[in-house]
C-alpha positions as semicolon CSV with decimal commas, in nm:
position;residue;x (nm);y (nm);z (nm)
1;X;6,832;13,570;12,976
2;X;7,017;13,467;12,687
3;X;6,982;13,739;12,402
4;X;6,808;13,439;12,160
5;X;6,517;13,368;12,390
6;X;6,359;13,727;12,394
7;X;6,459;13,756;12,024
8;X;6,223;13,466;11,995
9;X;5,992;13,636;12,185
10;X;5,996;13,958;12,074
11;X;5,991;13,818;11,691
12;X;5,660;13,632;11,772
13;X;5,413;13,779;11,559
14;X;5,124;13,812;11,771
15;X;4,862;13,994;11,567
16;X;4,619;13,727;11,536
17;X;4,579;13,708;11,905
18;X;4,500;14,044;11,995
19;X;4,186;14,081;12,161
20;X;3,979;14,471;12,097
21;X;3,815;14,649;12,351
22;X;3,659;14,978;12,248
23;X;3,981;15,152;12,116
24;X;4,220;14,921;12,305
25;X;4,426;14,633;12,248
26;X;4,506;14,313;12,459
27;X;4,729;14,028;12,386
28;X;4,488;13,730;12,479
29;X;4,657;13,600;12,856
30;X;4,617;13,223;12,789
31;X;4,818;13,261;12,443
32;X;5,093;13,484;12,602
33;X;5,122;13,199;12,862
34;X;5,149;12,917;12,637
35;X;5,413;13,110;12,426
36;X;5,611;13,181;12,718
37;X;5,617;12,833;12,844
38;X;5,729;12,706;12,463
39;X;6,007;12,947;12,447
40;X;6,105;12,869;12,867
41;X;5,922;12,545;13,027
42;X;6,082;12,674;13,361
43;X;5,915;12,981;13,339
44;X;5,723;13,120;13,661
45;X;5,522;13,379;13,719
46;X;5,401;13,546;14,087
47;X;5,082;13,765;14,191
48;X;5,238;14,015;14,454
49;X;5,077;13,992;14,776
50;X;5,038;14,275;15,034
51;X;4,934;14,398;15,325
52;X;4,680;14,129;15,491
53;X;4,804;13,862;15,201
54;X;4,542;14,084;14,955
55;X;4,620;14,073;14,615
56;X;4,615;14,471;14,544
57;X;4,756;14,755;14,716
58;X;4,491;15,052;14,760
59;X;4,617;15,393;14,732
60;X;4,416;15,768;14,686
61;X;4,544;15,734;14,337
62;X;4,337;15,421;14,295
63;X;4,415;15,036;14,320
64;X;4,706;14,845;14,189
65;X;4,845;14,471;14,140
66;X;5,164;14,324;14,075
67;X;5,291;14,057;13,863
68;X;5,678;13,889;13,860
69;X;5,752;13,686;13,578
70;X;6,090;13,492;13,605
71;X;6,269;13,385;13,248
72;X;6,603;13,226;13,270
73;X;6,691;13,354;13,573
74;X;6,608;13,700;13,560
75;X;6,288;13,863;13,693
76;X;6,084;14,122;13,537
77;X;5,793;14,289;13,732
78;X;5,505;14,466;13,627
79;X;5,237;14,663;13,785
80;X;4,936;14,743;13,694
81;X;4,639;15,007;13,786
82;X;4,286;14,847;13,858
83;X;4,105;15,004;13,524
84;X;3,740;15,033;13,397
85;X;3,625;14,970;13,058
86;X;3,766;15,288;12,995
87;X;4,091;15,246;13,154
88;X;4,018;15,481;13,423
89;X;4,099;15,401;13,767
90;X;3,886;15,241;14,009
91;X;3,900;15,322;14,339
92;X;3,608;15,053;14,468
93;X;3,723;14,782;14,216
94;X;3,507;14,395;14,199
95;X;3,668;14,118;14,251
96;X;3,615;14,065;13,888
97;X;3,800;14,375;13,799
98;X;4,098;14,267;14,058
99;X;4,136;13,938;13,857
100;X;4,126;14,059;13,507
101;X;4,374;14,355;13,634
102;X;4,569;14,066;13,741
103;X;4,566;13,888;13,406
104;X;4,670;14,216;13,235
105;X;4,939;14,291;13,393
106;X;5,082;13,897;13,353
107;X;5,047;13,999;13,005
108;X;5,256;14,271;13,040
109;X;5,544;14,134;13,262
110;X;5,544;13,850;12,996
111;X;5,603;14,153;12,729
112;X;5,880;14,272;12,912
113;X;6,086;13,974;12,853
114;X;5,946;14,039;12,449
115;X;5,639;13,853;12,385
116;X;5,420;14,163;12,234
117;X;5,612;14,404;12,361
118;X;5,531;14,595;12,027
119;X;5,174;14,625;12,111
120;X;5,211;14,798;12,427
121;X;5,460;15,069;12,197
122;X;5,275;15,458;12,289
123;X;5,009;15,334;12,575
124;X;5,168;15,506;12,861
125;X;5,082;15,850;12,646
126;X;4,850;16,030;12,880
127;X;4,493;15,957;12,780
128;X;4,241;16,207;12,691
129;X;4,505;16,510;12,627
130;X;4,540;16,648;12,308
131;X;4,881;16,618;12,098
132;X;5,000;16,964;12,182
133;X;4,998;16,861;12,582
134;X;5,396;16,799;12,565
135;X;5,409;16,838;12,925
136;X;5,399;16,487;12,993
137;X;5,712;16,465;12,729
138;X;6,071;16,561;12,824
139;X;6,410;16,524;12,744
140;X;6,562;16,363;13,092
141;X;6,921;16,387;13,158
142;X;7,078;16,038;13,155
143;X;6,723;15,883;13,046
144;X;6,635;16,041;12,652
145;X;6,288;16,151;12,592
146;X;6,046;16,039;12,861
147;X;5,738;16,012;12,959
148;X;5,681;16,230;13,282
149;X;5,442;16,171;13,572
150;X;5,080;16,359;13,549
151;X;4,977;16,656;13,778
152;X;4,798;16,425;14,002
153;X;5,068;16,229;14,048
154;X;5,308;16,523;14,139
155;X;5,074;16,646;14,353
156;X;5,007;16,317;14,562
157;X;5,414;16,242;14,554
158;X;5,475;16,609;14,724
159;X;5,168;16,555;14,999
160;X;5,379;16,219;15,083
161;X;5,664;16,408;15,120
162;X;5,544;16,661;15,313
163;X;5,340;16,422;15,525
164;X;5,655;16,183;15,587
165;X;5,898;16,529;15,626
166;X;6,131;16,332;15,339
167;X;6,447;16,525;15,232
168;X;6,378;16,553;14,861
169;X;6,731;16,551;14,774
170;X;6,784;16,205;14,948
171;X;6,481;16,083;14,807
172;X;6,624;16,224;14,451
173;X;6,936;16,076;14,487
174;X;6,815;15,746;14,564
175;X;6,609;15,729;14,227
176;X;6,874;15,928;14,053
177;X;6,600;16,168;13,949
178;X;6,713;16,522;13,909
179;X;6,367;16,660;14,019
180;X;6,020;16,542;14,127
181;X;5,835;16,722;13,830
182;X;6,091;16,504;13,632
183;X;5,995;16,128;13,771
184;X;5,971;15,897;13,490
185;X;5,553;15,785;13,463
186;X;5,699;15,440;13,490
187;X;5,866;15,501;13,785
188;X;5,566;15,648;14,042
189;X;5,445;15,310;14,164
190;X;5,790;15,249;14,275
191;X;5,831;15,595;14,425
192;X;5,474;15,631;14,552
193;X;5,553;15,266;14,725
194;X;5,821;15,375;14,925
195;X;5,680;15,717;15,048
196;X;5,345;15,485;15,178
197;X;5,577;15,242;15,356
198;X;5,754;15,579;15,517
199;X;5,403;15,686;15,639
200;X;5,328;15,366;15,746
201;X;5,680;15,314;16,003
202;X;5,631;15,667;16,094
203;X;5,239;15,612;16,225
């Protein structure tokens, strides 16, 4: 993408369009569309499909969706739990709660070529935990200061790869992750992902 385009984007001052649920804030979808299309009119977008052409992915950690959004040439992809009003997960999510899941994370593939991407600054932070639960915050070698993967996550990531009889160190080296305790929290879908589609040859 050339450097001026997700200036533009990134520059867009998108206050007035922020939409306030409880504590949380959403960019309003239909705006983030239209600004996309003004600052690319070749712009695309695409809902992931899997297994059985479904929408979502289901998983024990809950139920996800995926959105591509191609700028210029280069595609960005986002995913995106299936949340209450809460933002906690749903593991029996509505159709309704699918879609709008859906929206939300357009919004936020759109942010990762710049449009708002200052609004989303902080909301990986574990919810719930107090301050002083630095767990979740480490200094990765190669990667800065991250945010790590929670408990639950660990925990499901290790029963995959005891279930699938992975060799850690391969599946380390592939992510270039020095340990599992040390994933990135941005980086379990994708790991998660290819442990399930391990089980799933191996059945």
């Amino acid at each position: 993408m050339e450097p001026s385009v997700f200036k533009k984007l990134y520059e867009t001052n998108v206050n007035d369009q922020i939409e306030k649920k409880g504590s949380f804030a959403y960019l309003s979808w239909p705006y983030a569309i239209a600004q996309l299309r003004l600052a690319d009119p070749t712009a695309t977008w695409e809902v992931k499909r899997f297994e059985g052409d479904l929408p979502y992915q289901k998983t024990e950690l809950g139920v996800f969706v995926e959105v591509s959004v191609s700028v210029q040439g280069i595609t960005l992809s986002q995913i995106h739990p299936v949340l209450d009003s809460r933002n906690e997960p749903l593991l029996e999510p509505s159709a309704f709660d699918i879609n709008t899941s859906i929206q939300r994370c357009l919004v936020k593939a759109i942010a990762l070529h710049g449009l708002g991407l200052k609004v989303y600054a902080g909301e990986d932070l574990p919810q719930g935990e107090s301050k002083g639960a630095t767990r979740q915050l480490a200094s990765v070698k190669g990667k800065g200061e991250v945010v790590l993967l929670t408990d639950r996550q660990l925990g499901y990531i290790n029963k995959l790869v005891d279930e699938t009889k992975a060799d850690v160190n391969q599946l380390l080296g592939f992510f270039g992750f020095d340990s599992l305790e040390h994933i990135p929290k941005s980086e379990v879908n994708r790991v998660i992902r290819v442990l399930e589609q391990n089980r799933k040859e191996a059945a």
